[in-house]
N, C-alpha and C positions, 0 to 999 in steps of 0.2 A: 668157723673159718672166715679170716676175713677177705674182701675182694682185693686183689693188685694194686688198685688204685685207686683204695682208699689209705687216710693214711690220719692215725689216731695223735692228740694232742692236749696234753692236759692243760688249760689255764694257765699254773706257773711258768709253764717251760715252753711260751712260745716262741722265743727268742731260737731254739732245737729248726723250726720249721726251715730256717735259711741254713740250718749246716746242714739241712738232708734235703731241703731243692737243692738240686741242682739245675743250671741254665738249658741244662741237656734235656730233662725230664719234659720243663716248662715249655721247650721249643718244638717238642712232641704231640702236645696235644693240643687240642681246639678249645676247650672249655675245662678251670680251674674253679673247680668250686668249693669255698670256703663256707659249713654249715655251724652253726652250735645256737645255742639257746642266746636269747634277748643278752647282754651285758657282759658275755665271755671272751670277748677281743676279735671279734670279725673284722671290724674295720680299722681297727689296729693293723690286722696282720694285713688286709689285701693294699694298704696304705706302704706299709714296709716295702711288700712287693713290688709295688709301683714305683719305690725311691730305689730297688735296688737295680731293678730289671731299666730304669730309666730310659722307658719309651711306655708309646700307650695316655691314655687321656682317660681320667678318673671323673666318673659320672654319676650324680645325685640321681639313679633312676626314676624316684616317683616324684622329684621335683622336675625334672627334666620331660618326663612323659605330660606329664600334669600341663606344664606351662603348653605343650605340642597343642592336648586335648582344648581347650581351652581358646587358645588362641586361636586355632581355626574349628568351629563344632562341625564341620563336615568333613573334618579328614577323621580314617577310619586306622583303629590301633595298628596293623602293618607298615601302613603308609606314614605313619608320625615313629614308628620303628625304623624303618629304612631312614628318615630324614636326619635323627638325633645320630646313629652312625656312618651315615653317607661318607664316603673314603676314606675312615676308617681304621687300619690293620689289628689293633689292638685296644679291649675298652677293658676297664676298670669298672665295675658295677657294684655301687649301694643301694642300700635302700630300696629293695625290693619289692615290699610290702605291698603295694598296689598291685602287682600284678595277682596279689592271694585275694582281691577285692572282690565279692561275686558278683557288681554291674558288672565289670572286664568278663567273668567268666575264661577265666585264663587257668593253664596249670605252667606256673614259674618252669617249673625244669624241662617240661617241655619248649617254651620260650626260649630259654637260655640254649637249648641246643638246635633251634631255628635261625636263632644269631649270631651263633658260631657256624655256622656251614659257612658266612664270607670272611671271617675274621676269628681274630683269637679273642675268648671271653674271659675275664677273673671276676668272679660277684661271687656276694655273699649273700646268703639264703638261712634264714632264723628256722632251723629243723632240729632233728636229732638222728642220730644213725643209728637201727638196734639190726644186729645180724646183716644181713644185706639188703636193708632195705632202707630209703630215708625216706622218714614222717615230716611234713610239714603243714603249714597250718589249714584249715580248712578242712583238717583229716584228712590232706590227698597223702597219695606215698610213690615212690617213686622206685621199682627193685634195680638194684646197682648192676646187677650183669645186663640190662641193656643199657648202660649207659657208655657207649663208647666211644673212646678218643676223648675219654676224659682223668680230670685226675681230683678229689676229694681231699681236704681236710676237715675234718671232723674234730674241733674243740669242745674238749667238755667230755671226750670218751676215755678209755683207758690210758692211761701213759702210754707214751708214742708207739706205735706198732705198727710195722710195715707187712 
């Protein structure tokens, strides 16, 4: 079985994803997450989204994080978090990869649901969905019934299945 709000997508047919968002679903929840393997159209789709939903500011996360760390070495990963969204309502998130980094010792979906309690999140996340669970890198995994006030698509799983 799968969970409510997960919502399956094949490759070909991602262009299906915006006849069945709808503005109603997106304006529901805090965190939209767009998962599937390396080269399957993640940032294609959360790109879409951003052009159709047009509002929200589309963020290079691990160039963006990156540039924070860096440029000040004493500020600590929360506080260069709160900075890069500082007022905020709506982000767009790529490139996530760093947060799977293990100096950070982070776990991404955990994150991504720390950053949606001020705002609405869309990011994409290089995993896989098998049963109700998402795998992603580092061998963490993440079981989709605590995941809530959120909403999943998962590219690269069965043709579209709600």
């Amino acid at each position: 079985m799968t969970p409510s709000n997960l919502y399956n997508l094949d490759k070909q047919n991602l262009e299906l994803v915006f006849y069945n968002l709808s503005f109603d679903i997106l304006s529901k929840v805090k965190l939209v997450l767009i998962v599937g393997r390396p080269g399957c159209g993640k940032t294609r789709v959360i790109r879409m989204l951003q052009e159709r939903l047009q509002d929200g500011v589309m963020i290079n996360f691990g160039l963006e994080l990156s540039k924070k760390l860096i440029e000040n070495e004493n500020i600590d990963f929360q506080d260069a978090v709160d900075e890069m969204f500082e007022g905020l309502q709506r982000v767009y998130l790529d490139n996530l990869e760093i947060l799977c980094d293990p100096y950070l010792n982070k776990d991404p979906v955990r994150e991504l649901i720390n950053i949606a309690k001020h705002r609405q999140v869309v990011a994409t996340l290089t995993g896989e969905v098998r049963g109700r669970i998402l795998y992603y890198p580092r061998n963490m995994r993440f079981e989709l019934d605590n995941l809530e006030n959120s909403f999943i698509i998962y590219i690269g799983g069965r043709k579209h299945e709600i």
